[in-house]
N, CA, C and O of each residue as an XYZ file, in Angstrom:
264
protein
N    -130.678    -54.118    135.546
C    -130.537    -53.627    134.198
C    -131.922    -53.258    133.667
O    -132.823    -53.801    134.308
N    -132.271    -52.581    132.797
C    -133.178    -51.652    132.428
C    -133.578    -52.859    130.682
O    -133.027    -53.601    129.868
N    -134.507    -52.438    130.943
C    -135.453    -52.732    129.655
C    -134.708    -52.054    128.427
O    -134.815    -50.829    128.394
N    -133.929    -52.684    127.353
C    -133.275    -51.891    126.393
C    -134.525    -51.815    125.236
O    -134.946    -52.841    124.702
N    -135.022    -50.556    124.945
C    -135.694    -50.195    124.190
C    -135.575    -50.101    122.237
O    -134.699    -49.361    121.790
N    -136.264    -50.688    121.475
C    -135.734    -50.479    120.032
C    -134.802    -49.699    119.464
O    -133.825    -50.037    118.794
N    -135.408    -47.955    119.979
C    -134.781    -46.615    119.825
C    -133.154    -46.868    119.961
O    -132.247    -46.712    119.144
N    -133.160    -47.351    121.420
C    -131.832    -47.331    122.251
C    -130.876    -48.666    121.406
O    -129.883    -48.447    120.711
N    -131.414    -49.912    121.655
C    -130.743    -50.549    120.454
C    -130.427    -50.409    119.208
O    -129.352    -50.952    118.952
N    -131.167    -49.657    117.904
C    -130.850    -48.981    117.013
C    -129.525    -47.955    117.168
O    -128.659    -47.767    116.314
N    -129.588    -47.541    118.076
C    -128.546    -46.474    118.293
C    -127.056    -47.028    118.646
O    -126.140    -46.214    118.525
N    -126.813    -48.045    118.974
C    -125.930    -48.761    118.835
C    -125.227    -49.404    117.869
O    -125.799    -49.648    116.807
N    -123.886    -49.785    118.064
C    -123.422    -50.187    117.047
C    -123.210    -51.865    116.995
O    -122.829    -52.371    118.050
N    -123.427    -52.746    115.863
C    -123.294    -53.593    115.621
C    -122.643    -54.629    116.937
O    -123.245    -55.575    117.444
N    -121.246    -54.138    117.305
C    -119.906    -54.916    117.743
C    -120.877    -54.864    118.892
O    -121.362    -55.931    119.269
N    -121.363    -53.245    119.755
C    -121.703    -53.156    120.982
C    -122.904    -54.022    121.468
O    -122.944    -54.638    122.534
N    -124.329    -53.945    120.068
C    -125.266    -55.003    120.327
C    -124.647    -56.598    120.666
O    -125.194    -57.256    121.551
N    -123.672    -57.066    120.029
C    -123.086    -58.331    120.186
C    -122.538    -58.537    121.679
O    -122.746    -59.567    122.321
N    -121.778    -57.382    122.179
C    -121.781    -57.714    122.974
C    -122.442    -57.421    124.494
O    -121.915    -57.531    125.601
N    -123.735    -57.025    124.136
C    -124.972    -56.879    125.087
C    -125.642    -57.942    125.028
O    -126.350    -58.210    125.999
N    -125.610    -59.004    123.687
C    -126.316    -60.301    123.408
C    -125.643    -61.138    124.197
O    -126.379    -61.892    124.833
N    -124.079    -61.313    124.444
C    -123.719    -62.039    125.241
C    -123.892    -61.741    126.944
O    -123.761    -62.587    127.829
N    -124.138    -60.655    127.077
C    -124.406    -60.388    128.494
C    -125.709    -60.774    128.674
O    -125.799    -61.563    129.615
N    -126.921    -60.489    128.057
C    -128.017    -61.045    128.574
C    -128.256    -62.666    128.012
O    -129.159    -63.344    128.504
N    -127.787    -62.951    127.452
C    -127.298    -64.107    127.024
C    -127.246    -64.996    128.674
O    -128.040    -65.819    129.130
N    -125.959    -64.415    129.276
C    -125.537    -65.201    130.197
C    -126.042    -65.135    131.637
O    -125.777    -65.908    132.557
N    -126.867    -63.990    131.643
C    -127.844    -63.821    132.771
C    -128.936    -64.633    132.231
O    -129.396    -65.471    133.006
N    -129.350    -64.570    131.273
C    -130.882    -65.742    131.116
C    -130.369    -66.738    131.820
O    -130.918    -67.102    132.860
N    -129.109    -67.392    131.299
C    -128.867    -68.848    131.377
C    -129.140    -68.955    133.284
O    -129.662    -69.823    133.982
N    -128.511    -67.652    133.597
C    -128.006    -67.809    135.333
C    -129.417    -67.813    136.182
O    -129.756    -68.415    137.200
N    -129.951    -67.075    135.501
C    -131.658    -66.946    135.958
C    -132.534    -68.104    135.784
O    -133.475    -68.264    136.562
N    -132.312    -68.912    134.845
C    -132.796    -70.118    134.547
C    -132.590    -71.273    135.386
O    -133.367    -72.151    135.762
N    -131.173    -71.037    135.622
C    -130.575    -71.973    136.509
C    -131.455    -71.232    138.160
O    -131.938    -72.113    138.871
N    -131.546    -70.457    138.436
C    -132.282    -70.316    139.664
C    -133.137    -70.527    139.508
O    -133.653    -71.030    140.506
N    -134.242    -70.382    138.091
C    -135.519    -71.119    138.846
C    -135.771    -72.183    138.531
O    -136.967    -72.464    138.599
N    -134.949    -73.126    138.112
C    -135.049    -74.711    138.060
C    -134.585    -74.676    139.810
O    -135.077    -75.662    140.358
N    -134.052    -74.101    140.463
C    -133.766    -74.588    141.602
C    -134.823    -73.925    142.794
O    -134.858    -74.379    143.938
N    -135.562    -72.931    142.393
C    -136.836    -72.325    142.817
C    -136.352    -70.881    143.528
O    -137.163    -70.226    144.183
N    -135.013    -70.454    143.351
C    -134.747    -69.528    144.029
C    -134.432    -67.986    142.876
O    -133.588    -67.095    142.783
N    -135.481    -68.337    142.293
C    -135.795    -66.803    141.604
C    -135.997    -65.230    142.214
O    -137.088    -65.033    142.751
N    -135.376    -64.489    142.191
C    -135.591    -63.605    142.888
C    -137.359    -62.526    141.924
O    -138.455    -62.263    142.421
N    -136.838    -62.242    140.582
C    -137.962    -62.020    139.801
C    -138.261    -62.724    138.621
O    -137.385    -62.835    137.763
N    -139.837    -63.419    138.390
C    -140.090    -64.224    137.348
C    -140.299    -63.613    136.151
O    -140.359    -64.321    135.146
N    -140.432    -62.312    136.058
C    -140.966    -61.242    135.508
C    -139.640    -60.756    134.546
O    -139.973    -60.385    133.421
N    -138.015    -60.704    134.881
C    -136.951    -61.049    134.545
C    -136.522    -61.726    133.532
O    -135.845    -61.272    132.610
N    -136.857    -62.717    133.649
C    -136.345    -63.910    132.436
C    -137.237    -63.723    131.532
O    -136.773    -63.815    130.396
N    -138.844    -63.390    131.614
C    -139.571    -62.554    129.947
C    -138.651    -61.825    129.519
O    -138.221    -61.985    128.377
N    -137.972    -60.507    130.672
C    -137.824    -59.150    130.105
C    -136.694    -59.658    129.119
O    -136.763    -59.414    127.914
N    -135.571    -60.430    129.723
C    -134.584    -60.937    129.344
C    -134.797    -61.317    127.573
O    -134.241    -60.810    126.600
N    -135.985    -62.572    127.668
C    -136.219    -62.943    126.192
C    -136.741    -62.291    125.285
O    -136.608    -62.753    124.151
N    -137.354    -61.268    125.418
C    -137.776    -60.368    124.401
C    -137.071    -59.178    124.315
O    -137.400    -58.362    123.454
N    -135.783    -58.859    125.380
C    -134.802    -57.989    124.926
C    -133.794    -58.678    123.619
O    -133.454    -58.246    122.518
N    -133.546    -59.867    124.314
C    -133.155    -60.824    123.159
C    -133.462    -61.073    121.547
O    -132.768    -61.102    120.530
N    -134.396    -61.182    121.751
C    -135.380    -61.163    120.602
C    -135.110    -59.831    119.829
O    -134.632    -59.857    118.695
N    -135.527    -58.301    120.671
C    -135.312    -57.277    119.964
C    -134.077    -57.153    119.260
O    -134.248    -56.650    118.149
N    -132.687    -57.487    119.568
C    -131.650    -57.344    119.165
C    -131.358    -58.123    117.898
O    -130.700    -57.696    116.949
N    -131.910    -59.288    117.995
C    -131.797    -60.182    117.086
C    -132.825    -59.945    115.579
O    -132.507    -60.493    114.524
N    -133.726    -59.296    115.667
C    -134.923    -58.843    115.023
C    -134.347    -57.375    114.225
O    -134.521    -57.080    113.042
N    -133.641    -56.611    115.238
C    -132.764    -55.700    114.382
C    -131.823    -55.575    113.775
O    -131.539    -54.630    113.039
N    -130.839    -57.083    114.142
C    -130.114    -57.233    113.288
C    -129.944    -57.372    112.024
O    -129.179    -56.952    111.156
N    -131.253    -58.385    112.159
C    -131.865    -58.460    110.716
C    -132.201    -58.316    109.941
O    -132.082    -58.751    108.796
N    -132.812    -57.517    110.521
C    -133.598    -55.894    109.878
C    -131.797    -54.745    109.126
O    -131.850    -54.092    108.084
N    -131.153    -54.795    109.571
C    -129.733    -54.028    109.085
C    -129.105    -54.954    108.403
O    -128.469    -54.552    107.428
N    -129.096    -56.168    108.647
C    -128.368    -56.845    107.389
C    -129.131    -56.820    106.372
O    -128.704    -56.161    105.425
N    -130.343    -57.433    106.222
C    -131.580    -57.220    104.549
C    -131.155    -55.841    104.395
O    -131.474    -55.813    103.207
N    -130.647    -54.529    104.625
C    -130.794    -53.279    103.980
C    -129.913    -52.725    102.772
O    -130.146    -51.613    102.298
């Protein structure tokens, strides 16, 4: 999966961000669980993961205050 960009999240709708939050949502968790067990394939992943996270959540916010 690709780096979801501000632009590209903005352009979405509410329902659809929610449910992109639960998808990377549930890959963090799965990725996490591999590298507590050391079998990470990329460490580099679970950043991209949390600050895609972050972006979504940061714009939400940003559209509800408006």
């Amino acid at each position: 999966m690709a780096i979801l960009r501000a632009s590209q999240i903005r352009k979405m709708v509410s329902s659809e961000r929610k449910k992109k939050l639960t998808e990377l949502k549930t890959e963090l968790l799965n990725l996490q669980g591999k590298a507590k067990t050391g079998s990470v394939e990329s460490a580099g992943r679970v950043r991209e993961l949390k600050r895609t996270i972050a972006r979504i959540y940061t714009i939400e916010q940003e559209e509800s205050n408006e």
